[in-house]
C-alpha positions as CSV (number, residue, x, y, z in Angstrom):
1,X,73.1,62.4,126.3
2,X,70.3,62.3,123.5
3,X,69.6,60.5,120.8
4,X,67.6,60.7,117.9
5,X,65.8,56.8,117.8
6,X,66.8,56.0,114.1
7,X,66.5,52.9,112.7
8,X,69.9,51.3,114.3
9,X,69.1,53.2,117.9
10,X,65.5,51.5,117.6
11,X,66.9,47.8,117.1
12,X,69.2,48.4,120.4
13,X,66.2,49.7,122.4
14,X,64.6,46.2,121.2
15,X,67.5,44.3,121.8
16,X,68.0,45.8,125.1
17,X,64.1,44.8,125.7
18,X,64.7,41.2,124.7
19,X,67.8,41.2,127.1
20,X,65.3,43.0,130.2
21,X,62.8,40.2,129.6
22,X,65.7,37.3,129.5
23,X,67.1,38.4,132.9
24,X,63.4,38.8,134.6
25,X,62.8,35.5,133.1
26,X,65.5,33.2,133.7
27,X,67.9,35.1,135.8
28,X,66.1,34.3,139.2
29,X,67.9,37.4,140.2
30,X,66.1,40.5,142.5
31,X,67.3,42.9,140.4
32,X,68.6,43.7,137.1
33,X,70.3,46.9,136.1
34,X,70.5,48.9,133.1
35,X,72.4,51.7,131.9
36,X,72.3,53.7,128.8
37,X,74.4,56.4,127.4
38,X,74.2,58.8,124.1
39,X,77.8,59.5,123.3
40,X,79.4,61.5,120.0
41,X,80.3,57.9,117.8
42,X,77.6,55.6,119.5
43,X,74.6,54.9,121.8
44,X,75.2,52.1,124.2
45,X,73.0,49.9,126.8
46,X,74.3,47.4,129.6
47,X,72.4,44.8,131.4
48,X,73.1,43.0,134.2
49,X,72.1,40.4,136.7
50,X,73.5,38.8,139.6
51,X,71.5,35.6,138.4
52,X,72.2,32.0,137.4
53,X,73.8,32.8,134.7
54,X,74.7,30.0,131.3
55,X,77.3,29.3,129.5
56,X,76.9,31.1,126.7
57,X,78.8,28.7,124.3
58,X,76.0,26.1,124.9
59,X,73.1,27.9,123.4
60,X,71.6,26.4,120.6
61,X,70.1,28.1,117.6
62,X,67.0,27.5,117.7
63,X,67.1,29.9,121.2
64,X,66.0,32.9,119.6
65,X,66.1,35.4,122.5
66,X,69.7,35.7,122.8
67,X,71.2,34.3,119.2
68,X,68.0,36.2,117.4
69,X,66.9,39.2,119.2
70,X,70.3,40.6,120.5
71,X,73.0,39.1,118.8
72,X,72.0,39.3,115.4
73,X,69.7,42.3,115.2
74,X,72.5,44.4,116.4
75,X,75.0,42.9,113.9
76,X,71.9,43.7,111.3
77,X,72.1,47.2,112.4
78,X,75.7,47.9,112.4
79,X,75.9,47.3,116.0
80,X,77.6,45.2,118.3
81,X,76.2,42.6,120.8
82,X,78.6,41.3,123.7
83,X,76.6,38.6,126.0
84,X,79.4,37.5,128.8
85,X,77.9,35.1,131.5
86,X,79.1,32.6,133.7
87,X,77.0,29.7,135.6
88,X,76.4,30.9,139.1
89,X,77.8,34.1,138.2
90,X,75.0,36.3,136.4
91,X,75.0,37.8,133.0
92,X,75.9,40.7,131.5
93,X,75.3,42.0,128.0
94,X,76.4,45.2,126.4
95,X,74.8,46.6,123.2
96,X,75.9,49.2,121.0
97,X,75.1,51.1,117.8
98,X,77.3,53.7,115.6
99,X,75.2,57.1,115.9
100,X,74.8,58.5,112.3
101,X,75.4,61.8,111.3
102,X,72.8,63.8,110.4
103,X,73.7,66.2,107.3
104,X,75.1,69.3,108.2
105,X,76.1,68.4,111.3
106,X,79.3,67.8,113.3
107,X,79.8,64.9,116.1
């Protein structure tokens, strides 16, 4: 589906960037796949490699990218940033943002 690129639907498209670079950068991986979807309540994007992967718990504050960038510049927005990876295993993060209702108009 569409979207109109509000303010919250622009954070996740740069939080979804931010995640596109980590994976290119430090993933090692071939490929990394993205998918995006426009539903009625929200606007969601996935990323995923088959990479190295982290642990997650492990990252330090000071690691902008993923504490900065994702995680709290969706929680800025009213959104929701899920980063699941596992050494070895690759890395996935999901992103989502509540759409908001424009007047007169029904979702």
């Amino acid at each position: 589906g569409d979207a109109d690129a509000d303010e919250s639907v622009l954070a996740l498209i740069a939080a979804a960037r931010e995640a596109l670079t980590n994976a290119a950068v430090h993933s090692g991986a071939e490929r990394v796949d993205v998918f995006a979807e426009a539903l009625a309540a929200e606007v969601s994007v996935f990323v995923r490699d088959r990479g190295v992967g982290f642990d997650v718990e492990t990252v330090g504050d000071d690691r902008h990218g993923v504490r900065q960038s994702i995680i709290s510049r969706m929680s800025r927005h009213g959104g929701t940033a899920q980063v699941r990876s596992q050494p070895g295993r690759g890395t996935e993060v999901r992103l989502s943002v509540p759409r908001i209702a424009k007047q007169g108009s029904v979702t």
